[in-house]
RODO-2510 file (C-alpha; in nm, 4 decimals, decimal comma):
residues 358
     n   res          X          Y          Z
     1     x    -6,2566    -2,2460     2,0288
     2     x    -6,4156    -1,8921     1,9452
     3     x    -6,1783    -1,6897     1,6669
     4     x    -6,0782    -1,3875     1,7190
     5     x    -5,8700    -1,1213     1,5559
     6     x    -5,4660    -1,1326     1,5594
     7     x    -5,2320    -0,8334     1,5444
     8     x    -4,9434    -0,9509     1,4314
     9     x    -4,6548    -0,7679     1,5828
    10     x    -4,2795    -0,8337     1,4919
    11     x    -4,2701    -1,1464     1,7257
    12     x    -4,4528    -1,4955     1,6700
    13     x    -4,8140    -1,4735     1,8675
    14     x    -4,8392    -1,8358     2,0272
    15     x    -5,2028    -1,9578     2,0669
    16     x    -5,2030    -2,2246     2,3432
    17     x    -5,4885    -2,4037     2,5650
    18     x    -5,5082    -2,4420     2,9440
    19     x    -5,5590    -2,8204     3,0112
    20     x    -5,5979    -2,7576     3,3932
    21     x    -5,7254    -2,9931     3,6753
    22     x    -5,8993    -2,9842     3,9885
    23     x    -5,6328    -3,1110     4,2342
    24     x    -5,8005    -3,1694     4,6263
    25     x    -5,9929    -2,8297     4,5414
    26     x    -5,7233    -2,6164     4,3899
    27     x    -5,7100    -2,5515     3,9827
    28     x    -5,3820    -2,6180     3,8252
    29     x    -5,2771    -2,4550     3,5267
    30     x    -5,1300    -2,6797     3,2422
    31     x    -5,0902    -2,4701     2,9317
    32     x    -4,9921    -2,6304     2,6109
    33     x    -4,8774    -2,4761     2,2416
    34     x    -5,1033    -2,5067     1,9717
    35     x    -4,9873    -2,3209     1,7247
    36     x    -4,7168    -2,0548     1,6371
    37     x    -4,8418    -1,7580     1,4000
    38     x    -4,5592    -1,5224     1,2896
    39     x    -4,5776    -1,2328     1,0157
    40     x    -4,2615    -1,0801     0,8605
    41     x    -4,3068    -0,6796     0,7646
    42     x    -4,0150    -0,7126     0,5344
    43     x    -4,0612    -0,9648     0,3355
    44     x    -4,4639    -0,9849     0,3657
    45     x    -4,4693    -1,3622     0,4965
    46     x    -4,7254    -1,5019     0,7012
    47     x    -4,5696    -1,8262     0,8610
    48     x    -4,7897    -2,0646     1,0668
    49     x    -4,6969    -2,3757     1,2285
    50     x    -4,7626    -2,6611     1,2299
    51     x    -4,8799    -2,6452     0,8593
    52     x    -5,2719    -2,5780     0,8053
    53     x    -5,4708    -2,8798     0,7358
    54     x    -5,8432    -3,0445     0,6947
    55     x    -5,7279    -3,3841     0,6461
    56     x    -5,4350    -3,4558     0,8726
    57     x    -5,5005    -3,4314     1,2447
    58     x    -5,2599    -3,3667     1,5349
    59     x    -5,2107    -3,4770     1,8228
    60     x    -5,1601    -3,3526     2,1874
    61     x    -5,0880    -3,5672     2,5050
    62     x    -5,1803    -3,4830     2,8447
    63     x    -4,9103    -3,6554     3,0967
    64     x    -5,1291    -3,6276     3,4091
    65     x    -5,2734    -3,9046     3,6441
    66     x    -5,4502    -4,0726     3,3285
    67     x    -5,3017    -3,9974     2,9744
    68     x    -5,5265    -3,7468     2,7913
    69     x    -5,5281    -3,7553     2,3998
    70     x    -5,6099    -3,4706     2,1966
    71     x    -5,6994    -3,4230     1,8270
    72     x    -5,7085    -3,0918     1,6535
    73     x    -5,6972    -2,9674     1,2955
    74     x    -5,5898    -2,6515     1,2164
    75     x    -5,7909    -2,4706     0,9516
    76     x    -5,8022    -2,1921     0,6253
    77     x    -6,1120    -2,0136     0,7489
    78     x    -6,0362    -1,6667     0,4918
    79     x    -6,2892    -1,6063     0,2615
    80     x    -6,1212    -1,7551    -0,0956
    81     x    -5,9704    -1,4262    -0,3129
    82     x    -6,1335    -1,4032    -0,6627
    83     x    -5,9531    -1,4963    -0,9480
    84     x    -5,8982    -1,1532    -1,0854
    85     x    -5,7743    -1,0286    -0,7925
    86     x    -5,5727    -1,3227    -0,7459
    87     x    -5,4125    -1,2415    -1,1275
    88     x    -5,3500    -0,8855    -1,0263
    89     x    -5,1521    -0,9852    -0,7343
    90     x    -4,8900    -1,2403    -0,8748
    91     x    -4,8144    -0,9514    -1,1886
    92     x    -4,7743    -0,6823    -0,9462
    93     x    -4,4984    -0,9427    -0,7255
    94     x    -4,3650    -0,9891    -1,0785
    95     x    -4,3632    -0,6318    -1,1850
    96     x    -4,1697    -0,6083    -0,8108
    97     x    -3,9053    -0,8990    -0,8960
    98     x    -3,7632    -0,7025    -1,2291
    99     x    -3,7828    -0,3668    -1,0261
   100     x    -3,5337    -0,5402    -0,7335
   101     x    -3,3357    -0,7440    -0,9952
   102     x    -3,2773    -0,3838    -1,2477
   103     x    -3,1896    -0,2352    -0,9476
   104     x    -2,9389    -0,4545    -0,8198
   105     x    -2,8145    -0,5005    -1,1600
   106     x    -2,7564    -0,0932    -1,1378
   107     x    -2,5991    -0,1326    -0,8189
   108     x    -2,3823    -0,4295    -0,9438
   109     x    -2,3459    -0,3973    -1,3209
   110     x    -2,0796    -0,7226    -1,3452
   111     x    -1,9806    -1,0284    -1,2225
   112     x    -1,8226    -1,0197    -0,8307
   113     x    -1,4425    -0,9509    -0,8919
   114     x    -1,1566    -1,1708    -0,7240
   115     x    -0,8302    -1,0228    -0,7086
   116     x    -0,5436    -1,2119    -0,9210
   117     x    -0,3939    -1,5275    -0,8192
   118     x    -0,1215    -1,4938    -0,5553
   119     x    -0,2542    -1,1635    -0,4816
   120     x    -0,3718    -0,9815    -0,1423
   121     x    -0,5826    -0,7428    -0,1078
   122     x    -0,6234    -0,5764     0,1980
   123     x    -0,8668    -0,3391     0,2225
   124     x    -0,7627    -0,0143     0,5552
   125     x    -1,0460     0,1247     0,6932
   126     x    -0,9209     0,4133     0,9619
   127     x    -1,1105     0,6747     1,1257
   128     x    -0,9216     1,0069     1,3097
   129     x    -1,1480     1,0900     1,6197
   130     x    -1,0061     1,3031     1,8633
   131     x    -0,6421     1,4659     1,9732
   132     x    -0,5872     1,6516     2,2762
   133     x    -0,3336     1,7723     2,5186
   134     x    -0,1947     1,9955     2,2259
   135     x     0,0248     2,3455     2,3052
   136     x    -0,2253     2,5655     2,0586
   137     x    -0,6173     2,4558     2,0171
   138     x    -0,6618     2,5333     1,5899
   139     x    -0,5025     2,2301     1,4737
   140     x    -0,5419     1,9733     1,2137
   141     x    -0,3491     1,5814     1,0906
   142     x    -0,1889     1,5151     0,7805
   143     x    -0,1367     1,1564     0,7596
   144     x     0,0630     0,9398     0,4760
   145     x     0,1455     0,5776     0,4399
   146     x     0,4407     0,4645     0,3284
   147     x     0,4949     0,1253     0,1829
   148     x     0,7725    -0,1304     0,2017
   149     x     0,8906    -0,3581    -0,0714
   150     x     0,6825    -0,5866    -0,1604
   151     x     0,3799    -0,3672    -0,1066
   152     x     0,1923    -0,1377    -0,3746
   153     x    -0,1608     0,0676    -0,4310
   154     x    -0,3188     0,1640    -0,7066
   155     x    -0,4180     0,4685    -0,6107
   156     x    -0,1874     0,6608    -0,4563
   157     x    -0,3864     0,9693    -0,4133
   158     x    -0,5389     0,8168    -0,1020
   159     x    -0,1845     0,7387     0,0191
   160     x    -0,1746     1,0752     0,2245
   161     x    -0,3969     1,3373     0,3585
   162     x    -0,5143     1,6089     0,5847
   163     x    -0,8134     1,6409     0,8004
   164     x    -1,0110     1,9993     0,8522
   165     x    -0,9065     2,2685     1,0752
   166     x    -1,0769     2,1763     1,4471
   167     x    -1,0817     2,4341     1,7456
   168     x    -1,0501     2,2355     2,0948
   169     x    -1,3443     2,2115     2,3098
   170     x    -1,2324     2,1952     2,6348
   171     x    -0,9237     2,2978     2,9031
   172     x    -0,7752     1,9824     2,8064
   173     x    -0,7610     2,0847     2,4156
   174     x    -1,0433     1,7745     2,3090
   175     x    -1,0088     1,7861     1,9405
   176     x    -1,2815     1,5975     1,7481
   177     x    -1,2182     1,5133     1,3638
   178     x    -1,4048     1,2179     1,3008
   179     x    -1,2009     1,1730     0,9460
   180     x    -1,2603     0,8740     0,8097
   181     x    -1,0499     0,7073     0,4785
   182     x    -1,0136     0,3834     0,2981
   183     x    -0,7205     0,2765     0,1229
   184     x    -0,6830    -0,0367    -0,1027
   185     x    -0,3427    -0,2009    -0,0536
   186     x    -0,2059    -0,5372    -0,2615
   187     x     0,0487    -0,7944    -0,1628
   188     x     0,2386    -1,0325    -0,4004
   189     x     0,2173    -1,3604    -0,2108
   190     x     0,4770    -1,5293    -0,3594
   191     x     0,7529    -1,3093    -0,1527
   192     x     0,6114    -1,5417     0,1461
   193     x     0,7476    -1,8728    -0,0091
   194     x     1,1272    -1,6874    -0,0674
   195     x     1,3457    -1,7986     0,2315
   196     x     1,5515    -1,4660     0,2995
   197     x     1,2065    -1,2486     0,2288
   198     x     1,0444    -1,0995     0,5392
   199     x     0,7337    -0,8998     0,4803
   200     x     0,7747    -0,6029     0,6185
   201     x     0,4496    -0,4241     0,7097
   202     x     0,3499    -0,1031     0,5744
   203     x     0,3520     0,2152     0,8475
   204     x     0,1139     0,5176     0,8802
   205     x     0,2326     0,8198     0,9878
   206     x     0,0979     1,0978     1,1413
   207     x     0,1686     1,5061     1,1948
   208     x    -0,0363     1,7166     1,4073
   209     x     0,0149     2,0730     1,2796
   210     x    -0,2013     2,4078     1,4492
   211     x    -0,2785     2,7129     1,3067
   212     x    -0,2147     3,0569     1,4736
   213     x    -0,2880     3,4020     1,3660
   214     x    -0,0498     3,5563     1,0638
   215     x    -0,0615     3,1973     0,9539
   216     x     0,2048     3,0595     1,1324
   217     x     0,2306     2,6818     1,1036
   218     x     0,3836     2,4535     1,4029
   219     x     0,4396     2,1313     1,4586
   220     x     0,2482     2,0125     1,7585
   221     x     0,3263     1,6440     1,7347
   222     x     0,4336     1,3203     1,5875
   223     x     0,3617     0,9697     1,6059
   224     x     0,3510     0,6601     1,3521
   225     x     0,1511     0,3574     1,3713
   226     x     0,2128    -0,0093     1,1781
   227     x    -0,0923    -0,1007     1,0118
   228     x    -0,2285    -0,4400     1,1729
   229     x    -0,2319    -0,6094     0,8272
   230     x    -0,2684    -0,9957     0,9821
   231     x    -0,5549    -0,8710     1,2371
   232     x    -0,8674    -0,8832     1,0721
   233     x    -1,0779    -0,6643     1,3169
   234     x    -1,1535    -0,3202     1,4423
   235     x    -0,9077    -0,1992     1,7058
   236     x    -0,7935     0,1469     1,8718
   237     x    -0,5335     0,3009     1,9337
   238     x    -0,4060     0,6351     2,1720
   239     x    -0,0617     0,7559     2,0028
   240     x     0,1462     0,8970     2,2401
   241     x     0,3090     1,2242     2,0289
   242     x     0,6221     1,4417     2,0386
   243     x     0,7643     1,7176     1,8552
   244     x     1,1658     1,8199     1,8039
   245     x     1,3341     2,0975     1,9567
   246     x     1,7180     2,2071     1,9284
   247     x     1,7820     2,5183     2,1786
   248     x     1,6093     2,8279     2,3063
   249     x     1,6558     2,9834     1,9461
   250     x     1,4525     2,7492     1,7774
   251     x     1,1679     2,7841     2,0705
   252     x     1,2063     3,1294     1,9892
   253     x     1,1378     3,0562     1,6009
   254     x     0,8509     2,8513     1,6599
   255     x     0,6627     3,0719     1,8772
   256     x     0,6914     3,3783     1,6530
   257     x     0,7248     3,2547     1,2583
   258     x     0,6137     2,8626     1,3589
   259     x     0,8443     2,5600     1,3095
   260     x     0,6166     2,3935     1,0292
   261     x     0,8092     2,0456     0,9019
   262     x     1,1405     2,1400     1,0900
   263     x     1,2479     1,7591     0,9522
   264     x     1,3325     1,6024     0,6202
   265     x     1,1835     1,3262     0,6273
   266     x     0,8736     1,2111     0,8431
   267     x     0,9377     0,8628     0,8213
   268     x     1,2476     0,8993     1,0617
   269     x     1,0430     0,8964     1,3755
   270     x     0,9762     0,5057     1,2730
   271     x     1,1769     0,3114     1,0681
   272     x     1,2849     0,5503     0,7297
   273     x     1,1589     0,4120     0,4245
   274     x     1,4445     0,1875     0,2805
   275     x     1,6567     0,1432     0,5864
   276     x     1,7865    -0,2305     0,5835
   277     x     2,0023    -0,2022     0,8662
   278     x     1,9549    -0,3942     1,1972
   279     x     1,9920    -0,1079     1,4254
   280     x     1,9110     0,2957     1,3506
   281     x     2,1061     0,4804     1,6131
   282     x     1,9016     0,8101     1,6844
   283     x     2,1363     0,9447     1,9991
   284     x     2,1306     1,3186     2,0546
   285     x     1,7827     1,3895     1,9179
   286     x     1,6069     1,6354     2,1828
   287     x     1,2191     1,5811     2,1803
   288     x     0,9321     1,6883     2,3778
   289     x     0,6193     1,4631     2,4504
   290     x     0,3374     1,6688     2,3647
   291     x    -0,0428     1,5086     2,3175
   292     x    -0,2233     1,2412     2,2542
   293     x    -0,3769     1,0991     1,9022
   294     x    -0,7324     0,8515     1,8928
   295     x    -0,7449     0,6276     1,6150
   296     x    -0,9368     0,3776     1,5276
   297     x    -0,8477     0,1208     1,2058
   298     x    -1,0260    -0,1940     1,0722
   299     x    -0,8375    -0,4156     0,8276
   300     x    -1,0385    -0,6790     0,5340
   301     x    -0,8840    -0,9247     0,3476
   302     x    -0,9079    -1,0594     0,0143
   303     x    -0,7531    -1,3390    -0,1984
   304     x    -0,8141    -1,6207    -0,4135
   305     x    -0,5909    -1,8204    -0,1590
   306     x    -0,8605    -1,8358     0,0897
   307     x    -1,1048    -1,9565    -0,1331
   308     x    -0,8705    -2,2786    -0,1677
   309     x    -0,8566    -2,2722     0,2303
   310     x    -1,2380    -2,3180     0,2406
   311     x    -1,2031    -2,6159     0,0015
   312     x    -0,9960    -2,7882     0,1604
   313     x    -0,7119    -2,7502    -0,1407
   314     x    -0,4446    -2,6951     0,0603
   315     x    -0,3078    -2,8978     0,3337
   316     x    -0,4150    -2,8693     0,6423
   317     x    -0,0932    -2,9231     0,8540
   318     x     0,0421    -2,5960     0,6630
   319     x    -0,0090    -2,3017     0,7845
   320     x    -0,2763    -2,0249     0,6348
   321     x    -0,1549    -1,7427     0,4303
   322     x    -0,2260    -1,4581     0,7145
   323     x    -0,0322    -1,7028     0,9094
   324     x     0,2620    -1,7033     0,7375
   325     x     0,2362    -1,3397     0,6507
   326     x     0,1960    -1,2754     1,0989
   327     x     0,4910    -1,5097     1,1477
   328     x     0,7253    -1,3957     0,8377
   329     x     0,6433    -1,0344     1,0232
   330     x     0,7117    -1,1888     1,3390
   331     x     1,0613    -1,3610     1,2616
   332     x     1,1412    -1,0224     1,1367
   333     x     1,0911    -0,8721     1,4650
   334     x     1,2896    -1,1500     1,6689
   335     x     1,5896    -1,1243     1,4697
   336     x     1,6312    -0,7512     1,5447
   337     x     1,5765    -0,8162     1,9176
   338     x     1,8293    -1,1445     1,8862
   339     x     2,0891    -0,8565     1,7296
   340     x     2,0350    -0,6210     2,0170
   341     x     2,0789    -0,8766     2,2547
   342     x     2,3999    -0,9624     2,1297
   343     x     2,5010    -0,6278     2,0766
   344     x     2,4164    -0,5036     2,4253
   345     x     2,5882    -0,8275     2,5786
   346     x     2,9237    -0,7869     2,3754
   347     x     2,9158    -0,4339     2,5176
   348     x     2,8664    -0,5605     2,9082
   349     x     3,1612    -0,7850     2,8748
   350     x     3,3473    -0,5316     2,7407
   351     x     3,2685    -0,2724     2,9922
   352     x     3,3793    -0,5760     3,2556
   353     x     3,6778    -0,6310     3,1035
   354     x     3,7540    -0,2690     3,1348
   355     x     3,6618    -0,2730     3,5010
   356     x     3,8431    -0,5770     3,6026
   357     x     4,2009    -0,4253     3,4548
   358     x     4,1239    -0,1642     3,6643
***
C-alpha cells in the first residue's frame, strides 16, 4: 500500500481497505479498519492502534463465500531522531514539568482543605439578571441574607448588598443587572441528630429601590426567596414583588419626597428573623403587586460526612446527611400546615355551632 501524508485533525483518521468482489458482474464494496491514527493538540500525543510492530502480525478475516485470511504488520517508517536532538527534547519536557508543577504550586500553595468534622459547608452561588414591570425605570436591588439558628458565615460582609444603578430598556421596564455573588455558609451537623431540632433554612431577601431626580428614593418592590440548601443544582426563579401602601397621603409622600424603607424590618415580608411561633397573623397590611425579579442560584456542598458516604462507613439503610437535612426541613413545614389545619377546622365547627343555634 503506497504512503502518503496524514493531516491529523482533532478526530482519529481511520485507514481502511476495500476487500470488494465481483458478484454476477457488479463490484461490491467490503471495507475493513486497519488502523486508527489519532493526534491530541493538547497534550501533543500521537496514538495509533493497534500498536506498531515488525514482529507480531495481525490478522484480518474476510467472511465471504470462501474465508479470506489476511496478514499485515504495521510499521515505524520515520527516519530515527539523532541522539542530540533526542537529549534536547526530553530536558525541554522536563524544563516544561517544573514550569506546570511551580505553577500549580502558585495556584495551590497547600494541601486541599476539608471543612471540620460535623461541619457543612455550603457554598451560594446567585446571579441577579433582570427586573421589570417596575413604576420608575432607574432602579437598583439590595439584597441580604439572614440566617437562622443553627446557621453562621464567616464573612459577613458578603451577607448583604446592592447591585448598580440600571435604566430599563424597553416599554415593559427590562432591567438587566447581571450581579453575580458567592457566599460561604456553615452548618453544625450535629443539630440534625437532636429530636426537637428542625433546621430551619436560611432566607434571602430582596428590595428593589429606583432613583428619581432630587434623589428621591422609593420602594418599588419586595420579595424573599429560601435558599435551596438540599438541592445541589442550578435553578431559577421569577419573584413575584410588592410594595406597602397606607392611604392617599402616603401615595402622596412617595411620589414627591419617595417612600425609601417605609418598614422596620425587611424580614417581615417572610418569616422575621427569630419568630418561633406557629402562625404570624399579618391581617390589615395593604400591598400592591408591582414587578417581577429573575434570579438564578446554584448551591455546592461540602463535608467530611460525604467522604464516609463514598466509603461505605455509614450504613446504608440510614439516610444521607442532605437527606436528613431536606426531611428535618420538611417535617418543619408539615407541622405548620398540620397546625393550620386544625386551627381552620376548630374555627368551621365553631362558626356551625353558631349557625345551628340560630
Amino acid at each position: 500500500m503506497a504512503t502518503e501524508k496524514i493531516h491529523f485533525v482533532n478526530h482519529p483518521t481511520l485507514i481502511q481497505n476495500d476487500f470488494r468482489q465481483n458478484f454476477e458482474g457488479t463490484w461490491l464494496k467490503n471495507e475493513k479498519l486497519l488502523c486508527t491514527v489519532g493526534y491530541n493538540k493538547q497534550s501533543k500525543i500521537l496514538r495509533i492502534s493497534p500498536d506498531i510492530t515488525n514482529t507480531q502480525r495481525y490478522v484480518l478475516k474476510i467472511h465471504t463465500e470462501k474465508e479470506r485470511i489476511f496478514n499485515y504488520y504495521i510499521e515505524h517508517c520515520s527516519n530515527n531522531v539523532p541522539e542530540s536532538i533526542e537529549v534536547n527534547e526530553k530536558t525541554l519536557i522536563k524544563k516544561i514539568n517544573d514550569f506546570e508543577a511551580l505553577k500549580k504550586e502558585k495556584l495551590f500553595p497547600g494541601p486541599f482543605k476539608l471543612p471540620p468534622r460535623n461541619k457543612l459547608y455550603v457554598f451560594v452561588f446567585m446571579e441577579i439578571c433582570s427586573a421589570k414591570g417596575f413604576e420608575y425605570s432607574d432602579i437598583f436591588v439590595q439584597y441580604q441574607i439572614k440566617l437562622p439558628q443553627g446557621w453562621f458565615s464567616s464573612d459577613l460582609d458578603h451577607m448583604k448588598g446592592r447591585t448598580h444603578l440600571c435604566r430599563a430598556a424597553d416599554e415593559n421596564g427590562l432591567v438587566h443587572f447581571g450581579h453575580n455573588m458567592e457566599i460561604l455558609l456553615e452548618y453544625n451537623l450535629t443539630n440534625l441528630g437532636q429530636s426537637n431540632e428542625y433546621s430551619q433554612l436560611p432566607y434571602v431577601y430582596f428590595e428593589i429601590i429606583s432613583k428619581g431626580s432630587w434623589n428621591r428614593y422609593r420602594t418599588e418592590g419586595l420579595c424573599y426567596l429560601q435558599i435551596p440548601i438540599y438541592s445541589s443544582r442550578t435553578l431559577t426563579h421569577n419573584l413575584k414583588c410588592f410594595r406597602f401602601t397606607k392611604n392617599p397621603i402616603s401615595e402622596m409622600r412617595r411620589y414627591f419626597i419617595g417612600d425609601y424603607q417605609n418598614y422596620d424590618d425587611v424580614s417581615w415580608i417572610g418569616i422575621p428573623n427569630g419568630y418561633q411561633e406557629n402562625t404570624i397573623n399579618k391581617y390589615g397590611t395593604e400591598t400592591i403587586c408591582t414587578g417581577e425579579l429573575n434570579i438564578k442560584i446554584n448551591v455546592l456542598h461540602q463535608s467530611q460526612e460525604f467522604l464516609e458516604e463514598r466509603r461505605g462507613s455509614i450504613d446504608k439503610s440510614s439516610k444521607t446527611m442532605l437527606e436528613r437535612l431536606g426531611s428535618s426541613a420538611l417535617l418543619k413545614s408539615v407541622e405548620q400546615v398540620i397546625q393550620e389545619f386544625k386551627k381552620a377546622r376548630k374555627e368551621m365547627l365553631d362558626a356551625r355551632k353558631h349557625v345551628a343555634d340560630i
